[in-house]
PATORMAR-361337 format. One line per field, with one value per residue (C-alpha): residue number from 1; x, y, z. Coordinates in steps of 0.02 Angstrom, whole numbers. Example, Ala and Ser with C-alpha at 12.3 -4.5 7.8 and 13.67 -1.06 7.14 Angstrom:
BEGIN
n	[1 2]
east	[615 684]
north	[-225 -53]
up	[390 357]
This chain:
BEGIN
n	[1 2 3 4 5 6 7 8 9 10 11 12 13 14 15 16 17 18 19 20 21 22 23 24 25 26 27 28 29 30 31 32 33 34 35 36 37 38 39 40 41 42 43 44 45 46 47 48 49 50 51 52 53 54 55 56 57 58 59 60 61 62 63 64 65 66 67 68 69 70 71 72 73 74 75 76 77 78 79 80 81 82 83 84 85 86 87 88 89 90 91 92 93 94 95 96 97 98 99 100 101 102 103 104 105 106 107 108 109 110 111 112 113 114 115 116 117 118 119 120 121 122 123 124 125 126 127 128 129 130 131 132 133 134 135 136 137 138 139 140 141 142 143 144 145 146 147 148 149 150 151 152 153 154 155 156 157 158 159 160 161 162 163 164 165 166 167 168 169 170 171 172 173 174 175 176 177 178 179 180 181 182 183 184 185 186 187 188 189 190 191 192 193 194 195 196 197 198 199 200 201 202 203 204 205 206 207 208 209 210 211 212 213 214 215 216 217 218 219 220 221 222 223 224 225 226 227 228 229 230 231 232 233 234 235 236 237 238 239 240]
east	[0 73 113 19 -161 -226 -387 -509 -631 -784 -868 -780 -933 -1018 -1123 -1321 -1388 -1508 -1377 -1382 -1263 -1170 -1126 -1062 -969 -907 -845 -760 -675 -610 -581 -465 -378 -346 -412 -520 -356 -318 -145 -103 28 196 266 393 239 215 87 -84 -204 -340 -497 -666 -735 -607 -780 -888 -774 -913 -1066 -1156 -1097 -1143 -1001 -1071 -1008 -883 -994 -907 -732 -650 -512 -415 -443 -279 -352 -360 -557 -600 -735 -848 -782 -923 -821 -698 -818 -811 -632 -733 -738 -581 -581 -722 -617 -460 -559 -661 -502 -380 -520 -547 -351 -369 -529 -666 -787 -957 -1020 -967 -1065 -962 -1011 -1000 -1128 -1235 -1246 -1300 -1416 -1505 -1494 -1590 -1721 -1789 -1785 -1878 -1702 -1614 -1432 -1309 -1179 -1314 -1356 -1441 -1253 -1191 -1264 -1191 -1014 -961 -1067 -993 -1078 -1224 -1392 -1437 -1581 -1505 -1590 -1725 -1726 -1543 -1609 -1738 -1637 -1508 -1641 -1699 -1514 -1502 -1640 -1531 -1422 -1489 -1411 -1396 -1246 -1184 -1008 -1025 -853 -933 -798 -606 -508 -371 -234 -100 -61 130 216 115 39 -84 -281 -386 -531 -686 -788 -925 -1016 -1227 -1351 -1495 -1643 -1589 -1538 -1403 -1197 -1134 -926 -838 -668 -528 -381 -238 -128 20 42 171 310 298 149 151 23 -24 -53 -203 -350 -297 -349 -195 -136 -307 -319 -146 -168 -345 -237 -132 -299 -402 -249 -217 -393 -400 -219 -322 -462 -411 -202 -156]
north	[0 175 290 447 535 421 475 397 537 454 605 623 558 659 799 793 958 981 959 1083 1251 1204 1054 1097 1218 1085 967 1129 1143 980 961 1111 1061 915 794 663 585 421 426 414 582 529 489 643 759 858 958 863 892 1018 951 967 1006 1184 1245 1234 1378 1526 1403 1333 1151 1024 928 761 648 529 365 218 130 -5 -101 -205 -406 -508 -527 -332 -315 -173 -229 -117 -107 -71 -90 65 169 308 340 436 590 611 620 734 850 850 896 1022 1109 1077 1185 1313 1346 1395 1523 1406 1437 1533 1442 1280 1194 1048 873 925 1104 996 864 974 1056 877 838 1004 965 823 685 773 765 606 602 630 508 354 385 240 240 66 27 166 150 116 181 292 454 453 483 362 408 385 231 268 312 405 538 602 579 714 827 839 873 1001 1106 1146 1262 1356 1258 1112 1016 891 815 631 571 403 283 314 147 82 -30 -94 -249 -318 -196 -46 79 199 251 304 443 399 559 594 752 745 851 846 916 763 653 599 575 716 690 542 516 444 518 398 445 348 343 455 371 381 300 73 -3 -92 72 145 104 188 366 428 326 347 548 549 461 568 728 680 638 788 881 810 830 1024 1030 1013 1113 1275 1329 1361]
up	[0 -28 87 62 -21 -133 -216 -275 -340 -441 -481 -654 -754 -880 -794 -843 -923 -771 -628 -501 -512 -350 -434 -569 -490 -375 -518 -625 -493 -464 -652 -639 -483 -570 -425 -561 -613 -567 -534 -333 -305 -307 -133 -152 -174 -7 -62 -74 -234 -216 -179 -269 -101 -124 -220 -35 39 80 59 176 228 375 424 504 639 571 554 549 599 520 552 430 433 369 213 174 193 313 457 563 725 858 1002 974 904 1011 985 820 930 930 730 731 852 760 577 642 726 566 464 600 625 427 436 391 546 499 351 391 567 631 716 880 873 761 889 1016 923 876 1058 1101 986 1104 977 834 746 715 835 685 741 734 546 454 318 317 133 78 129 -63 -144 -299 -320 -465 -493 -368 -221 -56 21 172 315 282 157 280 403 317 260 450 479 370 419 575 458 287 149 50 61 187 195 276 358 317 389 459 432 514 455 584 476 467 373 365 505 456 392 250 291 174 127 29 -11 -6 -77 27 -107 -218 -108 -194 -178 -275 -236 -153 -127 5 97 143 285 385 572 633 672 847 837 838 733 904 981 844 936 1088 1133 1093 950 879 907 802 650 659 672 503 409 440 400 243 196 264 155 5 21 107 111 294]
């Protein structure tokens, strides 16, 4: 596996003539950033792509709970891991301070003020770190309705806020097999009047070194491979 972003953007289809403004601006972006190739960055690149998510800066954007946690089997598959699923807080820390340090605050709400104001809504809002994702965790974007009850449940979500757009951390995994110590941050990008997947794509990240593949799932192994993600991922949308 290499060491470093590796994206996987599967936007780059062609765009319909009735697609949404923000969307297209979203994907001219990302076409001129240059993010729907292929081609992993070479290792000796130290300064991620732009991302197609660049084109949210100034809009209106939920940033949701991280949902899910994997952890890599021998065989390579990556399996939901119930039992250390709260160590996702500490992901949903470290991204929402990574974009703050840069200047994104007032247009963007982050997991933790949007779980609070679920909580104060006495359950008429669904808790945003129990969404109903697993079907969609690889699922490409397309023109493809977002299965029930998850679209509702992000519409509901994004009444809390005035706009339109949701980014879904849908699943942080961890690798600690022989050989190789670090993560991969799955994202995807939501458009709640269309339920649909707009933009999905995956940021790869190694442990720093100070960091032993036996020590990830702890709080503080956990928090720091969290740290280097988000920061990747807040490398390529906004310059700090």
């Amino acid at each position: 596996m290499r060491i470093g972003y590796v994206s996987r953007n599967l936007t780059m289809r062609p765009i319909k003539l009735n697609s949404s403004g923000v969307f297209v601006a979203i994907i001219a972006v990302a076409i001129l950033a240059g993010c729907g190739s292929s081609t992993p960055a070479p290792k000796t690149d130290a300064t991620p792509a732009r991302s197609a998510l660049s084109g949210m800066l100034g809009r209106p954007l939920l940033i949701l709970p991280a949902q899910y946690l994997a952890i890599a089997a021998p065989g390579g598959r990556y399996e939901i891991s119930m039992a250390n699923r709260q160590l996702l807080t500490l992901f949903d820390e470290e991204l929402a301070d990574a974009f703050k340090k840069r200047g994104v605050r007032s247009s963007w709400m982050f997991a933790d003020e949007i779980t609070r104001a679920a909580m104060r809504n006495g359950g008429l809002i669904p808790d945003p770190r129990e969404l109903s994702a697993e079907t969609i965790r690889r699922l490409p974007a397309g023109d493809t309705p977002l299965p029930e009850p998850l679209g509702t449940q992000i519409r509901q979500l994004i009444a809390l806020q005035e706009g339109r757009y949701a980014l879904v951390p849908v699943e942080v995994d961890i690798d600690s097999r022989p050989g190789y110590s670090g993560g991969i941050l799955r994202l995807m990008l939501i458009d709640s009047r269309t339920a649909r997947i707009v933009w999905v794509d995956s940021i790869q990240a190694a442990a720093p070194t100070d960091v032993a593949g036996d020590d990830l799932l702890s709080g503080f192994g956990f928090r720091r491979l969290a740290r280097a993600l988000a920061t990747r991922f807040a490398d390529m949308v906004v310059a700090q």
